[in-house]
N, C-alpha and C positions, 0 to 999 in steps of 0.2 A: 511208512506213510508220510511222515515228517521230512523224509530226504525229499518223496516225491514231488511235496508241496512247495519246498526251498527249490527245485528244478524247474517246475511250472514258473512260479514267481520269477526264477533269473530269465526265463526265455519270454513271458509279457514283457517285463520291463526292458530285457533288451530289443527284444521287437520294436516296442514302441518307443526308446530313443534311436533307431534306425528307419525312422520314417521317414526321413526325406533323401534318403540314402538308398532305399530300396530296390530302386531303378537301377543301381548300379551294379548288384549280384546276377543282372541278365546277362552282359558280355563273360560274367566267369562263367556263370553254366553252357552258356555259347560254345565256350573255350573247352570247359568240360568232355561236352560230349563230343568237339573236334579229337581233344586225348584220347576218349576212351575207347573209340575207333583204332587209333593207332597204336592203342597199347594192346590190340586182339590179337590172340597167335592164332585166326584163320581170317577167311574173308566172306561178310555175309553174304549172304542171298542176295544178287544183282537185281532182282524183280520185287522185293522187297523197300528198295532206297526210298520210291515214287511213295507208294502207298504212306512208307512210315513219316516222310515229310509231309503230307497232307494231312493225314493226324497229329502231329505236331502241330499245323496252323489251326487247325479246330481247336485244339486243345489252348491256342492262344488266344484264338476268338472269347474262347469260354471265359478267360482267364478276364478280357478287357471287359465281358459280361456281369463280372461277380461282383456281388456287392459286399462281401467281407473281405477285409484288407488283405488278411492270414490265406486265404482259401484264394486270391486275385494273385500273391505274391507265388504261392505254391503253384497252381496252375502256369503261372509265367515261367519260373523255373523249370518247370517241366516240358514246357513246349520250346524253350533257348535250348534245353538241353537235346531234347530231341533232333531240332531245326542244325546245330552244330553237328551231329553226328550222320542225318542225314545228306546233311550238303558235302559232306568232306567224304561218303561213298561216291555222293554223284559226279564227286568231282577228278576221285581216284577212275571212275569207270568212262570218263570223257578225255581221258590225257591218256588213256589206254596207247600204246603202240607195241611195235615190234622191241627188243632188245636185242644185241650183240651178244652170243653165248660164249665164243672164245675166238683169242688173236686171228686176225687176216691183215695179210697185203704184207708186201708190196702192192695194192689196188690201186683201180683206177675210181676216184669219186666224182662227183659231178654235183651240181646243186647248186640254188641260190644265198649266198650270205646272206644271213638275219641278223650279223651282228659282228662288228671286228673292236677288237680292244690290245693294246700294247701288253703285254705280260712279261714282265722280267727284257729281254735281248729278244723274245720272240712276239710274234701279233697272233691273237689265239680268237681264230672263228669257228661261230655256229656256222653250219649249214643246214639248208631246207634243203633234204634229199632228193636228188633225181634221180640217181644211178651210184649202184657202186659194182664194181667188178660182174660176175656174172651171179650174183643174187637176186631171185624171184624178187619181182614189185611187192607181194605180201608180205616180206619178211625182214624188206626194207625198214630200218630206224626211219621215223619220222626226221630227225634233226640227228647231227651230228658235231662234238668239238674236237677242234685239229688246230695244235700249234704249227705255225709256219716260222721259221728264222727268216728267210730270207726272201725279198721281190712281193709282198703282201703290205707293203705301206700304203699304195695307194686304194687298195681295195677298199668298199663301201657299203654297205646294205642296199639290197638290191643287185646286186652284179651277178652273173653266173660265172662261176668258175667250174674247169678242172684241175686235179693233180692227181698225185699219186701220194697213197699216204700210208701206213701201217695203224690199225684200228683194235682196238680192245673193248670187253666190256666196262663198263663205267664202276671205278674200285669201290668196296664196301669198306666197313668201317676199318682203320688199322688196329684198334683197342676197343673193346667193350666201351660204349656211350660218348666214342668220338662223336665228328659229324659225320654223318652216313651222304656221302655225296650223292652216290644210290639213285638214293630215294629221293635226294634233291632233284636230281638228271631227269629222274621218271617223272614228274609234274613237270619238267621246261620241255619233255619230252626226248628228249639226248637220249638214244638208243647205244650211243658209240663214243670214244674218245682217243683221241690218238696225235700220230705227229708225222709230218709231207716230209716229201724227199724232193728235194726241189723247188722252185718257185711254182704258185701256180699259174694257170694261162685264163685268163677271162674270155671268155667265150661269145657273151655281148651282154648288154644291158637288160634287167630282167622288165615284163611289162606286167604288171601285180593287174590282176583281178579288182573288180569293185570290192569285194570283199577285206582286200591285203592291203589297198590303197594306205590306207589311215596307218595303221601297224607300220608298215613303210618310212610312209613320211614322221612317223614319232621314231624309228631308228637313226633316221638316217638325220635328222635334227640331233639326235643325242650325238652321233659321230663326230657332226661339226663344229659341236660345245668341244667337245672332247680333239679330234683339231685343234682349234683353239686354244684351248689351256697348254697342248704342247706345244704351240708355236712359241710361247709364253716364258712356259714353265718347261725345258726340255726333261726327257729321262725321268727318273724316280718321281722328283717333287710335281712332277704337272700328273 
């Protein structure tokens, strides 16, 4: 009874010299329940994300409703925690695409560049898939990365190109608790990664939808920064 009283006691008083701090255990349970998702060894119920985020914002309703501080901070917690776990389903189930199961090509790819950057001696672009060898449209990778050595300097976001390239699935981790690139690739959507045989050929300028417009022009502004700094700063240092 004595212990129990000594426990109550430390948890009023720590409560209440965390009172103006309180607000700030939202973003950890946010975080929480982002983790606790990803530390699941299966994958919930796809029909289930919706419902449990909407219960989460009632339960936060509730929470700004309350009038005791204890019972408004727990309610809060509970609905960060909820709102982080179900947004990070919703948002495993909207970056959904195809994957690359094992090596191909020699192929031929086609697509628009979303993105070129210098890597080491080679220039290593995303593609936004159009075609790759004689692979159904459904089974197509969303996006694709491919180091190019050679004839890919001048290339830009927005451009279509082809080449020919050898393609693999995207590597898992090398060691227990590396970084799992993985599972990085699956949220930028990277189905595939690989490396050209040859320069590629641009095919012509791509002409982006209302929708890609914006995404575009914020690529293609970063390439020019990025220009820039190696006109500057050659090789390594830029």
């Amino acid at each position: 009874m004595r212990a129990r009283n000594r426990a109550t006691l430390w948890l009023q008083t720590t409560f209440a010299r965390e009172e103006s701090r309180r607000v700030l255990w939202l973003p950890v349970a946010l975080g929480a329940g982002v983790a606790t998702y990803f530390a699941l060894s299966f994958e919930p119920a796809a029909r289930l994300a919706l419902p449990f985020l909407f219960a989460s914002i009632l339960v936060g309703a509730a929470a700004f409703a309350s009038e005791g501080a204890a019972s408004r901070l727990a309610l809060g917690l509970i609905a960060a925690f909820g709102i982080g776990f179900s947004t990070a389903e919703l948002r495993t189930q909207s970056v959904a695409a195809p994957v690359l199961l094992h090596r191909i090509g020699p192929v031929e790819v086609e697509g628009v560049v979303d993105d070129a950057q210098l890597h080491g001696k080679s220039i290593r672009i995303v593609l936004a898939v159009r075609q790759i060898g004689h692979i159904m449209p459904e089974r197509l990778p969303a996006r694709v990365r491919i180091s190019i050595r050679t004839g890919a300097e001048n290339l830009k976001p927005g451009d279509v190109v082809s080449l020919r390239a050898i393609l693999m699935p995207p590597p898992s981790p090398a060691a227990p608790g590396d970084y799992d690139f993985g599972r990085a690739a699956y949220y930028l959507r990277i189905g595939a990664v690989g490396f050209s045989f040859g320069a590629p050929t641009t095919i012509a300028p791509h002409v982006p939808g209302w929708e890609d417009r914006a995404a575009t022009r914020v690529q293609l502004l970063r390439w020019r920064m990025t220009q820039h700094i190696h006109d500057v700063l050659p090789g390594s240092t830029g």
